[in-house]
Phi, psi and omega in degrees: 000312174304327171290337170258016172241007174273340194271316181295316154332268186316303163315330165261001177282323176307310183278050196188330184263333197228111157287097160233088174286135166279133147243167160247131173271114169283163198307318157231159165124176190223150169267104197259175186232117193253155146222078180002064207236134175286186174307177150035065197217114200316095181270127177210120198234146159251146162201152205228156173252126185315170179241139133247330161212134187315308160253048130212096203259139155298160194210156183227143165277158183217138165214122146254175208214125174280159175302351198232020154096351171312152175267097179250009188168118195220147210192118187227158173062070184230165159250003198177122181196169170211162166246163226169109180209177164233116187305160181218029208182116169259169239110187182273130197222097231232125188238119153326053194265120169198145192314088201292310181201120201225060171332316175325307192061153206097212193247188202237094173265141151256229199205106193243140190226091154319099184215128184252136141068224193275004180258352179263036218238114186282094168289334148307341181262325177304329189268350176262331180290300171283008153058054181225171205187159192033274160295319191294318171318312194306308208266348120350290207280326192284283181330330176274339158272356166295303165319299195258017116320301165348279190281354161261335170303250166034294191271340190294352184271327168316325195289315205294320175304317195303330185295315195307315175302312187280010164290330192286311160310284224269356172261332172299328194283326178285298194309328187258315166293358143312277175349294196290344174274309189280346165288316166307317178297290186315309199282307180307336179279345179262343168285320188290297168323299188320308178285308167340305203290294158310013163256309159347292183285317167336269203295346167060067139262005174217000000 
């Protein structure tokens, strides 16, 4: 069991840190990019407007956004820009693309380049500042993706405890608003014999 969940990890974490997508704009209305991201974790994204004719290159607005509605990045009439953040808020962490300006008219593609975690990672400066290169660089970049397998193993069993509790609370709460329905059901059925019985001797049928 541990093992499909270190391979299921490992697997959406390789497809998860490093994004690179087409998106298409329409002319109007907007298109967003969401990503799940924990606390204190290195985001670094580029994005470009695909070019189609040189004189009349399209232009786009970009707003990213924190899980809790922060403003991390705004961006307006641009072909080509990039972000750069360190999270401070764990959540859905979600960037905004829509067309500013398309004399052409029709829809608008670009190019979004997405990176998380240990793929937003200059590993060219790490290797000249600690002067290490080919394999050792490799096995660097593996530790590092070890680490931070590590720590989502880390948060998924916090989350599965956390679940585990409230589930164990919510079946005690049932398990007890059972009890108290059927004690309640159990007393109205001996008040009703009870009256059923005095109305009985009233009318002297028993």
């Amino acid at each position: 069991m541990e093992k499909n969940i270190v391979l299921a990890v490992l697997f959406l974490y390789l497809f998860s840190t490093c994004h690179a997508i087409w998106i298409n704009l329409p002319v109007s209305g907007t298109k967003c990019v969401s990503e799940e991201i924990q606390n204190n974790v290195v985001v670094l994204a580029d994005y470009i407007v695909l070019p189609t004719d040189r004189s009349n290159q399209p232009t786009l607005s970009v707003k990213v956004t924190s899980p809790y509605g922060n403003n991390i990045h705004h961006n307006e009439n641009v072909t080509v820009g990039n972000f750069a953040f360190t999270t401070s808020e764990s959540g859905n962490y979600i960037a905004c693309f829509w067309v500013a300006q398309n004399h052409g008219g029709g829809n608008v593609s670009m190019n979004l380049d997405w990176k998380i975690g240990v793929a937003a990672k200059d590993w060219d400066s790490v290797a000249r500042k600690e002067k290490i290169e080919g394999v050792e660089l490799e096995l660097r970049k593996l530790e590092g993706s070890v680490e931070a397998i590590h720590e989502n193993l880390i948060r998924l069993k916090d989350r599965e405890a956390g679940m585990r509790t409230v589930s164990e609370s919510t079946n005690a709460r049932v398990a007890w608003f059972s009890f108290m329905s059927l004690g309640i059901c159990i007393a109205v059925s001996v008040l009703q014999l009870w009256h059923l019985k005095r109305y009985f001797q009233k009318k002297k049928l028993i």
